[in-house]
C-alpha beads as a LAMMPS data file, in Angstrom:
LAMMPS data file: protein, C-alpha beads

297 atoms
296 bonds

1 atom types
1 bond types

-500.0 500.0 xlo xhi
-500.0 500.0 ylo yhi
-500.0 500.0 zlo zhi

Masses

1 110.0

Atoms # bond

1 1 1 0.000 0.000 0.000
2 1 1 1.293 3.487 -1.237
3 1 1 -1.253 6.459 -0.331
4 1 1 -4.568 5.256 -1.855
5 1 1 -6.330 5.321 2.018
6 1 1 -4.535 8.402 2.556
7 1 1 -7.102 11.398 1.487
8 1 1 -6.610 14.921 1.765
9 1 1 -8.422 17.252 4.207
10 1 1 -7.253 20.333 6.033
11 1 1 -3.775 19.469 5.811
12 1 1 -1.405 17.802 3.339
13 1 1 1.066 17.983 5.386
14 1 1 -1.042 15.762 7.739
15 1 1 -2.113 13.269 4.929
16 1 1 1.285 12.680 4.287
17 1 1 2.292 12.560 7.962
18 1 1 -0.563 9.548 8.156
19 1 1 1.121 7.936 5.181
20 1 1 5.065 8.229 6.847
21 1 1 3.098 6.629 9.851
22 1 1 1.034 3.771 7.757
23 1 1 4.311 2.387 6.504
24 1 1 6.199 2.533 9.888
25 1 1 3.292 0.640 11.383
26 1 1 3.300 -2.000 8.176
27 1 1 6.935 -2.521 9.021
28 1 1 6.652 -3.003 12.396
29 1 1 4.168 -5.630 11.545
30 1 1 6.181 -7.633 9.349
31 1 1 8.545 -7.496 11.534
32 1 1 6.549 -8.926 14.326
33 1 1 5.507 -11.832 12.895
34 1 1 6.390 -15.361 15.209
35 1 1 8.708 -16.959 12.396
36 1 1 10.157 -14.486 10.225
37 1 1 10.771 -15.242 6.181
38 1 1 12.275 -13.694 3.421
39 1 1 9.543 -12.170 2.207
40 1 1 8.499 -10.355 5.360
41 1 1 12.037 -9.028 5.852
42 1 1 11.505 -7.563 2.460
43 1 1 8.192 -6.251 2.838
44 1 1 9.657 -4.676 6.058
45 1 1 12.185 -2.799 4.022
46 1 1 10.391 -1.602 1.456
47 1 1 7.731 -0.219 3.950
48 1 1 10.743 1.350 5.880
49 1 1 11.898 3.045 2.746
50 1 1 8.446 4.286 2.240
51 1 1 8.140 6.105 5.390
52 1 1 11.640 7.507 4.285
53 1 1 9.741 8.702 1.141
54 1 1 7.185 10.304 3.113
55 1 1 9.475 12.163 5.737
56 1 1 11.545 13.499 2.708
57 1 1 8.586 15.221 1.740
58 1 1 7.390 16.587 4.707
59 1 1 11.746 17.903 5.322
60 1 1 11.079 21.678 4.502
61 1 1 7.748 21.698 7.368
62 1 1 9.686 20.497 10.040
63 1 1 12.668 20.922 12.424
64 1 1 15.597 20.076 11.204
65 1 1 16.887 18.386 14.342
66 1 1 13.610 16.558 14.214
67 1 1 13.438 15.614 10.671
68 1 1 17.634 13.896 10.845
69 1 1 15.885 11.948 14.113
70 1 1 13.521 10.219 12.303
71 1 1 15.505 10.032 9.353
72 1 1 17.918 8.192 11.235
73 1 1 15.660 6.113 13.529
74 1 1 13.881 4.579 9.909
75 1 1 17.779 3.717 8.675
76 1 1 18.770 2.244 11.986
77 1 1 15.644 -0.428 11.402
78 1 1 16.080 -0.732 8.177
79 1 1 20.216 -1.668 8.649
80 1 1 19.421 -4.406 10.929
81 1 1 17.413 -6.171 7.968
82 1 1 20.914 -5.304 5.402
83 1 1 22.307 -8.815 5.822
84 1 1 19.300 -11.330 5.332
85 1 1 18.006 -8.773 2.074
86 1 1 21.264 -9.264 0.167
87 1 1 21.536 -12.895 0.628
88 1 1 18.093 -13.738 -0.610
89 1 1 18.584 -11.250 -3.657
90 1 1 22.359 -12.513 -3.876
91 1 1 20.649 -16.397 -4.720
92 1 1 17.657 -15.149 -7.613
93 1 1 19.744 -13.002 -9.144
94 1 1 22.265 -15.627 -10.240
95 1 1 18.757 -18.099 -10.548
96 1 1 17.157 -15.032 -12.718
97 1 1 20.735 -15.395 -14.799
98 1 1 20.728 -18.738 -14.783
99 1 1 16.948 -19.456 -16.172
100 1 1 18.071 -17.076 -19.219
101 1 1 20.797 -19.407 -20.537
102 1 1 20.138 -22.750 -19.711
103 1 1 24.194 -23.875 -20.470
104 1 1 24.205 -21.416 -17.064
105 1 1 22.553 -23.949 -15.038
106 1 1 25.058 -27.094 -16.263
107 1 1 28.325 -24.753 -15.063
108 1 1 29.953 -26.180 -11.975
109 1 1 31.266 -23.002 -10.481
110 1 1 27.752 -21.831 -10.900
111 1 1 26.346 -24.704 -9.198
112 1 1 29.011 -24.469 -5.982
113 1 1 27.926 -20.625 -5.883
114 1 1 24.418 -21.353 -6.152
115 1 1 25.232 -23.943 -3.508
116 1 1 27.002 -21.181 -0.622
117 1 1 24.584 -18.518 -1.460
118 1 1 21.317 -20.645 -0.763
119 1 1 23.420 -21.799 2.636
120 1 1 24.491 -17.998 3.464
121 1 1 20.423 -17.024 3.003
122 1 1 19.474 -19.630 5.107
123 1 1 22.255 -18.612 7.895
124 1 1 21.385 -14.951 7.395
125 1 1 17.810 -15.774 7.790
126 1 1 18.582 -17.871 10.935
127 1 1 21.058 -15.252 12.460
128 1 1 17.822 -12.485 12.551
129 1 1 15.776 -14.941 13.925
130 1 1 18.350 -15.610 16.772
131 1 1 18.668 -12.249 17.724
132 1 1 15.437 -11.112 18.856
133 1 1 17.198 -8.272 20.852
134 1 1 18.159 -7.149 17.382
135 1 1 14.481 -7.402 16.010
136 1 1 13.145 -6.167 18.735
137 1 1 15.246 -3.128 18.851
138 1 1 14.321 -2.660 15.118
139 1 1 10.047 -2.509 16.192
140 1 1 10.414 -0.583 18.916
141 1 1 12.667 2.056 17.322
142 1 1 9.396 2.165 14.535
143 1 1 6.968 2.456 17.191
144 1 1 8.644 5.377 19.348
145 1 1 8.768 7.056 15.708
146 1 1 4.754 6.626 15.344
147 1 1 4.472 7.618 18.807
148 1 1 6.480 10.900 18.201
149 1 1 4.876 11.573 14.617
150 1 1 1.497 13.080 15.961
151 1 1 3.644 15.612 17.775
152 1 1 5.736 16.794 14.911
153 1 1 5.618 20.008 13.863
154 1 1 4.694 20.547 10.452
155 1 1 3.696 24.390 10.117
156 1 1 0.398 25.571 8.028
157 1 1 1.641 26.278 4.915
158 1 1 0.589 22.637 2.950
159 1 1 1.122 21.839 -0.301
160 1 1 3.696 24.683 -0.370
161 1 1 5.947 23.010 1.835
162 1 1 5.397 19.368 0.418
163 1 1 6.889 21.250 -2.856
164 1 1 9.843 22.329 -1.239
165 1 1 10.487 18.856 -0.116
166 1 1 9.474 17.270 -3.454
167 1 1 11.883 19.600 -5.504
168 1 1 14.823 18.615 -3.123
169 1 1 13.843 14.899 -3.355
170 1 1 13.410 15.477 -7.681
171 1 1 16.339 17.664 -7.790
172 1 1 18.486 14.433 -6.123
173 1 1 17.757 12.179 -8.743
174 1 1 18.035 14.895 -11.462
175 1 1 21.647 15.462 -10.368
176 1 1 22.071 11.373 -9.987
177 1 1 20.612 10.885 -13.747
178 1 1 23.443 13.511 -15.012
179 1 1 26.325 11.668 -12.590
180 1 1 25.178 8.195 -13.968
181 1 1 25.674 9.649 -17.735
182 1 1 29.027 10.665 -17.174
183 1 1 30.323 7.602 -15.147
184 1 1 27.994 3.858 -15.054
185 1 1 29.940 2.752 -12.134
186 1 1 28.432 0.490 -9.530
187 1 1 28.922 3.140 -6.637
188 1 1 27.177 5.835 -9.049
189 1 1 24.611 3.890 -10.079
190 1 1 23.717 2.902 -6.681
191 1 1 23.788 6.562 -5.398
192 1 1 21.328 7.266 -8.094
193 1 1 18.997 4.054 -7.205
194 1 1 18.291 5.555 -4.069
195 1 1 17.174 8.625 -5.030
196 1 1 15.078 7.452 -8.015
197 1 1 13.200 5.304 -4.980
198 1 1 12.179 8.106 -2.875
199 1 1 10.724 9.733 -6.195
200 1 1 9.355 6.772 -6.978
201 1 1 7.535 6.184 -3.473
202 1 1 6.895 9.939 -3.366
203 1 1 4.823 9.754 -6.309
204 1 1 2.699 7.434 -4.982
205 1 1 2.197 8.652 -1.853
206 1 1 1.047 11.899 -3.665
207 1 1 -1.190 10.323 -6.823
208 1 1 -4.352 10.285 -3.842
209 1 1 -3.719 13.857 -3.406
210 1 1 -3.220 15.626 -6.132
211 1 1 -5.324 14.523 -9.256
212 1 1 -3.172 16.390 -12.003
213 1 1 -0.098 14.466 -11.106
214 1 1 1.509 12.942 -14.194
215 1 1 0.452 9.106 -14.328
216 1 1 3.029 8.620 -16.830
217 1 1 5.982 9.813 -14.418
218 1 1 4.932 7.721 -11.650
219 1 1 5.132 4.340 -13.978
220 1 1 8.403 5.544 -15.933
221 1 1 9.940 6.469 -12.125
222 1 1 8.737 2.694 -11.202
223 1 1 10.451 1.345 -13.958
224 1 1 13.825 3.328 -13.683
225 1 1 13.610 1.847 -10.006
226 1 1 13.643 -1.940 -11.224
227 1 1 16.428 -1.008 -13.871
228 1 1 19.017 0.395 -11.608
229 1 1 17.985 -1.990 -8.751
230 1 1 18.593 -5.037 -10.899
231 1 1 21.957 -3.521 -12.432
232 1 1 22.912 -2.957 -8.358
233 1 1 21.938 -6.418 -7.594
234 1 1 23.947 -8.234 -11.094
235 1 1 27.040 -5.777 -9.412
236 1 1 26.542 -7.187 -5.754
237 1 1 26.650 -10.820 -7.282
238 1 1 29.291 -9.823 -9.588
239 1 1 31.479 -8.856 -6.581
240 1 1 30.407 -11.962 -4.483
241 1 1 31.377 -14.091 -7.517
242 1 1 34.312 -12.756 -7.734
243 1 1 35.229 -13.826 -3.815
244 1 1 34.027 -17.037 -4.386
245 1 1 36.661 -17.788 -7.045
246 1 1 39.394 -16.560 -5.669
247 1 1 38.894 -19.285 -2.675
248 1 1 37.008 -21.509 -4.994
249 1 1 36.310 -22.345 -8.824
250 1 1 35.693 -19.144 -10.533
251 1 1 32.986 -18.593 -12.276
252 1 1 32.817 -19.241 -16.337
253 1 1 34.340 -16.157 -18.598
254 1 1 30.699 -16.753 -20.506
255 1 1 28.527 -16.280 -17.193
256 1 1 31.036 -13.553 -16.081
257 1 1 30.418 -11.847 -19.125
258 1 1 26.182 -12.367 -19.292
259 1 1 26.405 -10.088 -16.037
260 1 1 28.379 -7.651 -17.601
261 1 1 26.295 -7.564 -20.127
262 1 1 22.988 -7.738 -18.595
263 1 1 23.897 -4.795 -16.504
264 1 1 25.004 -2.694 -19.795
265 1 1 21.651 -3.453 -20.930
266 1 1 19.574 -2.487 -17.616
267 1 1 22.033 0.506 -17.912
268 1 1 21.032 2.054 -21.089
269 1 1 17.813 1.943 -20.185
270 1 1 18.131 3.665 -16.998
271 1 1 20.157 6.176 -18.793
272 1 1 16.891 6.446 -21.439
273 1 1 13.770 6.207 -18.660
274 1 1 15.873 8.951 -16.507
275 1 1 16.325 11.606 -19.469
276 1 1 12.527 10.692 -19.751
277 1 1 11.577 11.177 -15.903
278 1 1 13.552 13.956 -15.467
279 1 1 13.345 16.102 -18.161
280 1 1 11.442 19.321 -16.612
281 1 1 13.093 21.451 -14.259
282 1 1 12.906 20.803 -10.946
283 1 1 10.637 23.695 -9.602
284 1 1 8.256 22.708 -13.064
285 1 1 8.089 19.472 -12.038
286 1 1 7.246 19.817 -7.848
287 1 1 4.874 22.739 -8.884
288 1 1 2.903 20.376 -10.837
289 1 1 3.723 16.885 -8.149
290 1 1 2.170 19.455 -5.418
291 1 1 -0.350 21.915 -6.587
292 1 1 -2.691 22.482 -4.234
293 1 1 -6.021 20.812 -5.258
294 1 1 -9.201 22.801 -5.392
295 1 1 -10.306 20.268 -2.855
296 1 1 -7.973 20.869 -0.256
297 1 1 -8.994 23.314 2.145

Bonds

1 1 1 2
2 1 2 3
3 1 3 4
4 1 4 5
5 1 5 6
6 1 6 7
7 1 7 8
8 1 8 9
9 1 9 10
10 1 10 11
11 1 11 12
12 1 12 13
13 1 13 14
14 1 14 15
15 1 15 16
16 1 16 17
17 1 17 18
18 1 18 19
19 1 19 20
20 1 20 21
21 1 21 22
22 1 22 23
23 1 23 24
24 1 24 25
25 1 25 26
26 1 26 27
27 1 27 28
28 1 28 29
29 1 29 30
30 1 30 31
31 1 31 32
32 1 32 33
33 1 33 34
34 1 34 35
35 1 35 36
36 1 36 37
37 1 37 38
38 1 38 39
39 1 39 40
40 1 40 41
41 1 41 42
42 1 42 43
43 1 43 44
44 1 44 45
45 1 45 46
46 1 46 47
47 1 47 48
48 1 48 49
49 1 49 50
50 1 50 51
51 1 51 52
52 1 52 53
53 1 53 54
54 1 54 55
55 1 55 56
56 1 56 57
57 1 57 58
58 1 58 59
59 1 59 60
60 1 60 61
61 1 61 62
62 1 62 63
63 1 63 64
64 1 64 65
65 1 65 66
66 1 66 67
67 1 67 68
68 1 68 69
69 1 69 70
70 1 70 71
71 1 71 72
72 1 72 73
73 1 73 74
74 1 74 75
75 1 75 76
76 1 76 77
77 1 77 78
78 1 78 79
79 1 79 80
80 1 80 81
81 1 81 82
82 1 82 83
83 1 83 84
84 1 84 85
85 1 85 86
86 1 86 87
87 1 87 88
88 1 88 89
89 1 89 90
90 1 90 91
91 1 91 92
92 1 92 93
93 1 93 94
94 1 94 95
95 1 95 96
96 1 96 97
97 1 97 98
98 1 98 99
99 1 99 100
100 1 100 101
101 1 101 102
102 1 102 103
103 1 103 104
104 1 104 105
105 1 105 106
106 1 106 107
107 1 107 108
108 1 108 109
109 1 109 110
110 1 110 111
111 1 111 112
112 1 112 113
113 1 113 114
114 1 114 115
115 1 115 116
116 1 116 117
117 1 117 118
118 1 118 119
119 1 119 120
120 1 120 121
121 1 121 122
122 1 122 123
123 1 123 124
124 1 124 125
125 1 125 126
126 1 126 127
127 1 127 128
128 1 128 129
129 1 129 130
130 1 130 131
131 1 131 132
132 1 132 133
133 1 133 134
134 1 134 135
135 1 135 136
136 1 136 137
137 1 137 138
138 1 138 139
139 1 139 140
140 1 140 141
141 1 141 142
142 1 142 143
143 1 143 144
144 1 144 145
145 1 145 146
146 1 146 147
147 1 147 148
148 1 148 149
149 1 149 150
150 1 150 151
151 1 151 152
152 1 152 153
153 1 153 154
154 1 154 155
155 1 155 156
156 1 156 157
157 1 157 158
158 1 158 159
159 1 159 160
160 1 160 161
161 1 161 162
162 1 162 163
163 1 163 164
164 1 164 165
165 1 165 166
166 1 166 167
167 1 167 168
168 1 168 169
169 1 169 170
170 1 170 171
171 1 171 172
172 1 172 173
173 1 173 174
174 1 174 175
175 1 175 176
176 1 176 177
177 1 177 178
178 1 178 179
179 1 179 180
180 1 180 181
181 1 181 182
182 1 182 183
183 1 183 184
184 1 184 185
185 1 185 186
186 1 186 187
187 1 187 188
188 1 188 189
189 1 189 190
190 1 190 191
191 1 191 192
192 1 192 193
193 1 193 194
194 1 194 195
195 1 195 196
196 1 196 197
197 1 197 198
198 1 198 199
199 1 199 200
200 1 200 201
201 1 201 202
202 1 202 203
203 1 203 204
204 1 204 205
205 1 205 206
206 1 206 207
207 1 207 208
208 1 208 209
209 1 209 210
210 1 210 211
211 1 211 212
212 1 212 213
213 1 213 214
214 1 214 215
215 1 215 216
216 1 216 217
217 1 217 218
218 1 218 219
219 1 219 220
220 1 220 221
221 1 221 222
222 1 222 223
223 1 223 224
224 1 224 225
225 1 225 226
226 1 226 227
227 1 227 228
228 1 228 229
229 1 229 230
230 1 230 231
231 1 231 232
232 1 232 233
233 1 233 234
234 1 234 235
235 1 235 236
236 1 236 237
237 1 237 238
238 1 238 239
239 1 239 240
240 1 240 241
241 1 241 242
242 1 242 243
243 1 243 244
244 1 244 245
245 1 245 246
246 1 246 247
247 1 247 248
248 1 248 249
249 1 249 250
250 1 250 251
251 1 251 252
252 1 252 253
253 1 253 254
254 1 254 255
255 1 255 256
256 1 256 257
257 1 257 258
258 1 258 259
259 1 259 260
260 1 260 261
261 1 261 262
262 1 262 263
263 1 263 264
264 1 264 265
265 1 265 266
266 1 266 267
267 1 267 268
268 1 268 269
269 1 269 270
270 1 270 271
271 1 271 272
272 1 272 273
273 1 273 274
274 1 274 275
275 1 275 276
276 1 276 277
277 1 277 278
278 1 278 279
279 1 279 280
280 1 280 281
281 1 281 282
282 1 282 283
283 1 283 284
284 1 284 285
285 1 285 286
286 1 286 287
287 1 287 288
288 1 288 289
289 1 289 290
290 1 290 291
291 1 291 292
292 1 292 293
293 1 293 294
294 1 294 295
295 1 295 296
296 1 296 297
C-alpha cells in the first residue's frame, strides 16, 4: 500500500504525515511476525523506505533536528534487515541469470555458488531470527517514531511546503541521472537508485492527493527503479562471484560476461527512462507533483 487510504483534508502535510506513519506501522508488523521469512524481511524494508519517502517530503515543514531523528531512527531499522536482504537477492539473481541461458545452469562453479549462497540465506535468515534483541530493537525504534509523529511540527503552509520537499527529493535524482551519464559505475549507479526510490515512493504517496499528477511519471519512475535496482543487484553478485573464485572455482568467462552484459543493458535503459523522468526542471516538475487541489482546504 502506497497512499490510496490516505485522502486529503485540512492538511497535506497531515495526509502525508498519516502515510510516513502507515508504513512505519506495516513494518513493524512484518517485523513482528512469530517466524520471520524472506519475504516479510523484504516487505519490512520496502515499507521502511516508504516512510523515508514520506518524511523526505514533509523535510522543509519540520525541524531540522527533528526531521535527521527520524531520518535516522527509519535507517537504523532498516540496517538491521541489510544482511538477510542481500543474501536472498544474492541467490535469484544468479537463478534469474541462470533461467536465461540454460548452459548457465550445467556450469559447476555456478552450481558451488548457487550452492554457498542458498546456505548464506538460510544462515542470514537464521542469524535475525536468533537475535530477537536485534528485532526487537528494530520494532520498537518504529513504534517510538509513530508515537512521536502526531507531535511533529509541520507548520500551516501545505502543499507549499510538500513542494519544497518534493523539488529537493526530484532535484536528487536529477543530479544522480546527469552523474550516472558521465560515469555507469556500480557506486554511481547505486547513489542514483536511491534517489530514483524516494521519487518513486513519493509519487505514490502523492497520486491520492493531487489529481493532475503525471500518471506517466509515476510508472516511468517505477520502472527506472527496477532497472538500476537489478543492475545494483547483477554488481553485488558480480562482486560476491568474484570472492568465491578466488577461494574456490571461478565462475565461467561466458557467465562472467552475461552479467556484464545484462547490466550494460539495464544501464542504457536507466540512462533512457531517466532523461525521460527527469526532463522538466525541478521547480516545473514539484509545482505540478504538489499543486494544491481545489479540494484541499
Amino acid at each position: 500500500m502506497s497512499g490510496r487510504h490516505i485522502h486529503p483534508d485540512r492538511s497535506a502535510t497531515a495526509a502525508v504525515r498519516r502515510a510516513a506513519l502507515h508504513h512505519a506501522a506495516s513494518a513493524e508488523r512484518a517485523l513482528g511476525r512469530s517466524r520471520l521469512s524472506d519475504w516479510q524481511v523484504h516487505q519490512a524494508r520496502k515499507q521502511i523506505k516508504k516512510s523515508r519517502a514520506a518524511l523526505r517530503l514533509l523535510r522543509a515543514a519540520m525541524p531540522q533536528p527533528t526531521y535527521r531523528r527520524e531520518d535516522a531512527a527509519l535507517r537504523s531499522a532498516a540496517h538491521a534487515l541489510n544482511a538477510a536482504r542481500d543474501a536472498r537477492v544474492l541467490l535469484r539473481t544468479l537463478e534469474s541469470l541462470c533461467r536465461r541461458r540454460a548452459a548457465f545452469g550445467r556450469d559447476t562453479a555456478a552450481a558451488a555458488l548457487s550452492k554457498l549462497l542458498r546456505r548464506r540465506q538460510t544462515q542470514a535468515l537464521h542469524q535475525l531470527r536468533q537475535q530477537p534483541a536485534l528485532l526487537s530493537a528494530a520494532r520498537a525504534t518504529l513504534r517510538q517514531l509513530q508515537l512521536r509523529a502526531p507531535r511533529w511540527r509541520l507548520g500551516q503552509l501545505g502543499w507549499q511546503l510538500l513542494r519544497r520537499g518534493f523539488k529537493r527529493i526530484y532535484r536528487g535524482g536529477r543530479r544522480g541521472a546527469r552523474a550516472a551519464k558521465r560515469r555507469s559505475d556500480a557506486f554511481t549507479m547505486h547513489q542514483w537508485r536511491k534517489q530514483v526510490q524516494y521519487l518513486s515512493h513519493a509519487l505514490q504517496i502523492l497520486k491520492p492527493l493531487q489529481s493532475r499528477l503525471p500518471s506517466k511519471a509515476t510508472a516511468v519512475a517505477r520502472r527506472l527503479a527496477d532497472y538500476l535496482g537489478e543492475a545494483h543487484d547483477l554488481a553485488l553478485l558480480r562482486s560476491t562471484a568474484s570472492a568465491f573464485g578466488q577461494s574456490h572455482e571461478p565462475l565461467g568467462e561466458e557467465i562472467q560476461a552475461a552479467i556484464e552484459r545484462r547490466r550494460a543493458v539495464l544501464q542504457l535503459k536507466a540512462i533512457a527512462a531517466g532523461k525521460r523522468l527527469y526532463a522538466r526542471k525541478p521547480r516545473a516538475m514539484a509545482a505540478r507533483a504538489c499543486e494544491r487541489p481545489r479540494t484541499a482546504v
